[in-house]
DSSP file (Angstrom, degrees, kcal/mol; ACC not computed):
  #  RESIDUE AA STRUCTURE BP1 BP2  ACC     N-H-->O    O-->H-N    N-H-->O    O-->H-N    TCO  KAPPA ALPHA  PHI   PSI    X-CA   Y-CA   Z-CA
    1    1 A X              0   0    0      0, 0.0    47,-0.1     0, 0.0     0, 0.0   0.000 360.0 360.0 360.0 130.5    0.0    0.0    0.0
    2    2 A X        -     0   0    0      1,-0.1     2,-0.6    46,-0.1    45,-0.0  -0.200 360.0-110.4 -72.7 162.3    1.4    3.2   -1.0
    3    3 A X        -     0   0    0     45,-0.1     2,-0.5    43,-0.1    45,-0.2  -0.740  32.9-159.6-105.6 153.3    2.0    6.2    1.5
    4    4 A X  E     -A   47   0A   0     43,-1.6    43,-0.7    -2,-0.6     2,-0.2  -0.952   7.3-143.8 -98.8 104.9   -0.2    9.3    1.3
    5    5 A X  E     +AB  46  71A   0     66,-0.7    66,-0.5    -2,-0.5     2,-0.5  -0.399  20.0 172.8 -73.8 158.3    0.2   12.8    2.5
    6    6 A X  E     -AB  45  70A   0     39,-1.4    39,-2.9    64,-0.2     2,-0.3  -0.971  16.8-156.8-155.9 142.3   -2.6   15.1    3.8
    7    7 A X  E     -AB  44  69A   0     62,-2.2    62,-0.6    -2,-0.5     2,-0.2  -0.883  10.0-167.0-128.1 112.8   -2.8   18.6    5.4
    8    8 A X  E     -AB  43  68A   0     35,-1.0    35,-2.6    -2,-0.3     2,-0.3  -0.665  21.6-138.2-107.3 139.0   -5.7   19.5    7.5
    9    9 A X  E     -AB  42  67A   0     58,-0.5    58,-0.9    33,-0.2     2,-0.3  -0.645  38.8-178.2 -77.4 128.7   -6.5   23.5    8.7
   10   10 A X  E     -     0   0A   0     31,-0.9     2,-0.4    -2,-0.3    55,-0.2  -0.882  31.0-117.6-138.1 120.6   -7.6   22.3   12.5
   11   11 A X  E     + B   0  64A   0     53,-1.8    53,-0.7    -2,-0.3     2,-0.2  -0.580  40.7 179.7 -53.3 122.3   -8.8   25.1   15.0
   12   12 A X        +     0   0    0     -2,-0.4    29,-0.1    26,-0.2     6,-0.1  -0.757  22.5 172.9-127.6  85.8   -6.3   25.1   17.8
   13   13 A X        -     0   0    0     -2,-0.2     2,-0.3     1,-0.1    -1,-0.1   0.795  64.7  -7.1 -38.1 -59.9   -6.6   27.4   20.4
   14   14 A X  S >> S-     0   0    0      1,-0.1     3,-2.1     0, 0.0     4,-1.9  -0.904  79.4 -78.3-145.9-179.1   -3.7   26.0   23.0
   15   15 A X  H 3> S+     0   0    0     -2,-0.3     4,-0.7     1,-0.2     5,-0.1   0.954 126.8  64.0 -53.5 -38.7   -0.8   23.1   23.8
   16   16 A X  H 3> S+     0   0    0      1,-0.2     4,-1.2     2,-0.2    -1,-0.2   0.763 103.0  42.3 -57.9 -28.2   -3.8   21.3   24.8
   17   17 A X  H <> S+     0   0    0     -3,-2.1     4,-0.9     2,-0.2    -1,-0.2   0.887 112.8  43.0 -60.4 -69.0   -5.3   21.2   21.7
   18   18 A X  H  X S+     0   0    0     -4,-1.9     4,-1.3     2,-0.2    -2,-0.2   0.379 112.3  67.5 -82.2  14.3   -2.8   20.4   19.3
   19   19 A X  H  X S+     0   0    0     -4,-0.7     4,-1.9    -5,-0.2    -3,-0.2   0.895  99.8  49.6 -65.7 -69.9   -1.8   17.7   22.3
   20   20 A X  H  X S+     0   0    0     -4,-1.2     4,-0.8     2,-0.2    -2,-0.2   0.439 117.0  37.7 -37.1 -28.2   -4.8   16.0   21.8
   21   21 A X  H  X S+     0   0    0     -4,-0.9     4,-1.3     2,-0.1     5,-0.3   0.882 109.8  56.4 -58.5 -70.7   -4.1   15.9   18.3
   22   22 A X  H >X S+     0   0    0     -4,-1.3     3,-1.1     1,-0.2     4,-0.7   0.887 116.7  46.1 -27.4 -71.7   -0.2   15.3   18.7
   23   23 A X  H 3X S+     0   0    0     -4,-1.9     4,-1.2     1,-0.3    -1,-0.2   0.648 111.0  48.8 -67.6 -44.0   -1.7   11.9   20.9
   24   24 A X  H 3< S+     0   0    0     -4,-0.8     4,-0.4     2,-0.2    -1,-0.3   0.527 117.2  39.2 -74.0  -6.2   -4.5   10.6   18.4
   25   25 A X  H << S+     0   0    0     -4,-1.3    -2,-0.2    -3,-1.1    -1,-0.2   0.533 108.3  61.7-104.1 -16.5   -2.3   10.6   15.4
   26   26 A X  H  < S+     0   0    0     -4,-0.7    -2,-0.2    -5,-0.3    -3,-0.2   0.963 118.0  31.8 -81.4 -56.0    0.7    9.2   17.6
   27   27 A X  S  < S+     0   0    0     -4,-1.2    -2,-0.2     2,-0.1    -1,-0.2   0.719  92.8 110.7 -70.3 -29.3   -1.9    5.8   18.3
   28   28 A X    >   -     0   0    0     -4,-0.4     3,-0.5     1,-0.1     2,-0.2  -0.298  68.1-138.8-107.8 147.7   -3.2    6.1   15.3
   29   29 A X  T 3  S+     0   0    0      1,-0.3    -1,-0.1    19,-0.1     3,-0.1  -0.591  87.6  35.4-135.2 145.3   -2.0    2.9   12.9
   30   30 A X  T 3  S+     0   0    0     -2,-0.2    19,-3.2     1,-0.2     2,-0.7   0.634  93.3 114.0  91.4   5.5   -1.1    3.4    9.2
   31   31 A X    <   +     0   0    0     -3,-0.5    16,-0.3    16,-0.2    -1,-0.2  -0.886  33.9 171.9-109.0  93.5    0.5    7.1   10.3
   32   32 A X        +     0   0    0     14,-1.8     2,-0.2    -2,-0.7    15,-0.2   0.979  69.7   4.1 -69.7 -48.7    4.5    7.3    9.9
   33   33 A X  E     +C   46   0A   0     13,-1.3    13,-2.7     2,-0.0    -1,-0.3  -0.891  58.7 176.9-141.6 174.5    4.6   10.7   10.5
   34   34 A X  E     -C   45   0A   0     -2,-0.2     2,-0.3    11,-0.2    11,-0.2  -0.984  12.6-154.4-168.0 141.3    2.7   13.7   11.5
   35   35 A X  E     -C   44   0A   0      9,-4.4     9,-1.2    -2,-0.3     2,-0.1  -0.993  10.2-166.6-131.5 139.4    3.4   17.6   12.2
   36   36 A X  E     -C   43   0A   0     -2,-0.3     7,-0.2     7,-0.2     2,-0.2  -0.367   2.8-165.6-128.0  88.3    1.2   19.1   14.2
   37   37 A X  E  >> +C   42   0A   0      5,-1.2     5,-3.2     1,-0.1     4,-0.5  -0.304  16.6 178.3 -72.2 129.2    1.4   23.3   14.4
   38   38 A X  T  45S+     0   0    0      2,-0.2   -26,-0.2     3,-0.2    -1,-0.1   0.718  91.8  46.7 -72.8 -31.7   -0.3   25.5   17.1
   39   39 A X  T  45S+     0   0    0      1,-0.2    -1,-0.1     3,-0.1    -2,-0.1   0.851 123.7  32.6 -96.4 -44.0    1.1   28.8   15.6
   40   40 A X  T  45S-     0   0    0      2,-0.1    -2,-0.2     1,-0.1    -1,-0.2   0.795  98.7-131.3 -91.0  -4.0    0.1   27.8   11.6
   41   41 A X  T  <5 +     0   0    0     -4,-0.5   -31,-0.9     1,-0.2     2,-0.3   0.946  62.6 126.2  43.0  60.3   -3.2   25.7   12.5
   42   42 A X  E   < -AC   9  37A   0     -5,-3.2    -5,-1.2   -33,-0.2     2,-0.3  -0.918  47.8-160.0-172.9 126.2   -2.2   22.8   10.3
   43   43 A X  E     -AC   8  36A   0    -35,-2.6   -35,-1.0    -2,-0.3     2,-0.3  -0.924   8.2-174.3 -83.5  94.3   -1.7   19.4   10.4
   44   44 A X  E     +AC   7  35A   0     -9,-1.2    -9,-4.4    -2,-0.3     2,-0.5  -0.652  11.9 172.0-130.8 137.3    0.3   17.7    8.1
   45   45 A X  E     -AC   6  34A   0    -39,-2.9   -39,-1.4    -2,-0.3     2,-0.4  -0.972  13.0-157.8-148.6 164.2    0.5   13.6    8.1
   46   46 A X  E     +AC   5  33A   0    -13,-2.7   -14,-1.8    -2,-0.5   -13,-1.3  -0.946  34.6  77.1-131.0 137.4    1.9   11.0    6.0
   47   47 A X  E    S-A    4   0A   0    -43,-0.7   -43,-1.6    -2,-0.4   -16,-0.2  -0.893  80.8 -61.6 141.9-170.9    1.3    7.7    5.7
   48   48 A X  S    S+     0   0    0     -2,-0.3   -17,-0.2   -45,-0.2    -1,-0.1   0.734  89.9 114.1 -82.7  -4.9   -0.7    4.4    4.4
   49   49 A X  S    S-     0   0    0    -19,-3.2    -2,-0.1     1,-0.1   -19,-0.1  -0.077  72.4-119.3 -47.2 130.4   -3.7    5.8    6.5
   50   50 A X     >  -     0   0    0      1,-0.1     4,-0.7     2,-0.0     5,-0.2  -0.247  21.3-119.2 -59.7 158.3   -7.0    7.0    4.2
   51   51 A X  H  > S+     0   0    0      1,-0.2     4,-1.3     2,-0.2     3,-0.5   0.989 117.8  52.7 -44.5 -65.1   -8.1   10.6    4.3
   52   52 A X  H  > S+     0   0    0      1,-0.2     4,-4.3     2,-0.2     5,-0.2   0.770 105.2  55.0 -66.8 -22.4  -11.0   10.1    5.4
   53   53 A X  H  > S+     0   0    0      1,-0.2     4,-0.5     2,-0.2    -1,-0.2   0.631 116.7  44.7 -60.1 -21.9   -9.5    7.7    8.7
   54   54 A X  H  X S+     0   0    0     -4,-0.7     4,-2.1    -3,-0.5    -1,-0.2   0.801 108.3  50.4-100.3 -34.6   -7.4   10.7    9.5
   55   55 A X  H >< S+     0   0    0     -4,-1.3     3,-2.1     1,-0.2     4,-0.4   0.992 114.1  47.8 -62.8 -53.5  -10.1   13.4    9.1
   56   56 A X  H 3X S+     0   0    0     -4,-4.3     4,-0.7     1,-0.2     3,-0.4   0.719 113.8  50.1 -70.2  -2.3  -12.5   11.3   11.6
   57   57 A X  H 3< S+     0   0    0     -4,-0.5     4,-0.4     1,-0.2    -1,-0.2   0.803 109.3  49.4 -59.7 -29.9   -9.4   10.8   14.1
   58   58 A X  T << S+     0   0    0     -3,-2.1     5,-0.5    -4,-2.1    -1,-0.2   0.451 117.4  39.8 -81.8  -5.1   -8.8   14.5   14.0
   59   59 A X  T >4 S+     0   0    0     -4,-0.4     3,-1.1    -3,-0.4    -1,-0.2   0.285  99.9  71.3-148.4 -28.8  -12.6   15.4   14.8
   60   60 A X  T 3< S+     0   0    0     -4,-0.7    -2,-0.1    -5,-0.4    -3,-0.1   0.933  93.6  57.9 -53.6 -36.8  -13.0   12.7   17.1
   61   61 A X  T 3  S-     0   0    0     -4,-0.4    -1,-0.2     1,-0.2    -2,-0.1   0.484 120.3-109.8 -74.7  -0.2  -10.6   15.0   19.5
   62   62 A X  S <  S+     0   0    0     -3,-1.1    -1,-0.2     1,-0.2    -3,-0.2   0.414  72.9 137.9  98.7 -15.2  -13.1   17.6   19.2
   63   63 A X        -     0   0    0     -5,-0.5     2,-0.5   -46,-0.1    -1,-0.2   0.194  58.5-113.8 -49.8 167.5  -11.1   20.1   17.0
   64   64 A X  E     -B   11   0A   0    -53,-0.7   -53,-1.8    -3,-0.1     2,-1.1  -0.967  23.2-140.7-100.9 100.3  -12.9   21.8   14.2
   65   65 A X  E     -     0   0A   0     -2,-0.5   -55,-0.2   -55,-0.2     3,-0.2  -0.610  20.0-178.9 -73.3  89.8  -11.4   20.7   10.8
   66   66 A X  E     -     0   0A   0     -2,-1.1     2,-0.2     1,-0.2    -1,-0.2   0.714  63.3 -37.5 -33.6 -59.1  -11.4   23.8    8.9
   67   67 A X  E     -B    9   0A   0    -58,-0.9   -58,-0.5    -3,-0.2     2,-0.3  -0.681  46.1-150.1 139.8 172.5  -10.0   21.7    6.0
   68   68 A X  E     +B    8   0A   0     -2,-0.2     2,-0.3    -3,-0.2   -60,-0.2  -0.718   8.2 177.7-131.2 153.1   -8.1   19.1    4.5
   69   69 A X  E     -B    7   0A   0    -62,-0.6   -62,-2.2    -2,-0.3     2,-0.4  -0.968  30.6-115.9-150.7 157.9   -6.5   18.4    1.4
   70   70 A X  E     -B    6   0A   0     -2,-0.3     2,-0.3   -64,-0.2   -64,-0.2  -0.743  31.4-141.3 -95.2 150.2   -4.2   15.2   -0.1
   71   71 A X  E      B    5   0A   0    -66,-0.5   -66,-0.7    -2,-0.4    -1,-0.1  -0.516 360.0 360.0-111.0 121.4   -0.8   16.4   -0.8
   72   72 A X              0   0    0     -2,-0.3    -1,-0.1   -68,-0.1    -2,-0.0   0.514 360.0 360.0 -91.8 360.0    1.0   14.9   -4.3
């Protein structure tokens, strides 16, 4: 299975935010990497994970996904 990139706009208000992010993407299986910035409000992750398996992980935490797109 090939790997994928994606970068998602998430409202993040504080370290507790993008923590909660940082922590669901960290468990989250089929994710090699992940950045997750408080100061740009964007998430950016890589890996064999679907889109949509990352959007509902990131929205599970409660965040607001602003929006996402996959990255060539």
């Amino acid at each position: 299975m090939s790997e994928h990139s994606y970068k998602f706009n998430v409202k993040m208000t504080c370290g507790g935010c993008s923590g909660a992010v940082t922590r669901v993407l960290a468990k989250a299986e089929g994710v090699s990497s992940y950045d997750v910035s408080l100061e740009k409000q964007e998430v950016l992750v890589t890996g064999t994970i679907s889109y949509d398996d990352v959007y509902a992980k990131i929205a599970k935490t409660g965040k607001q996904v602003i929006s996402g797109e996959t990255l060539e």
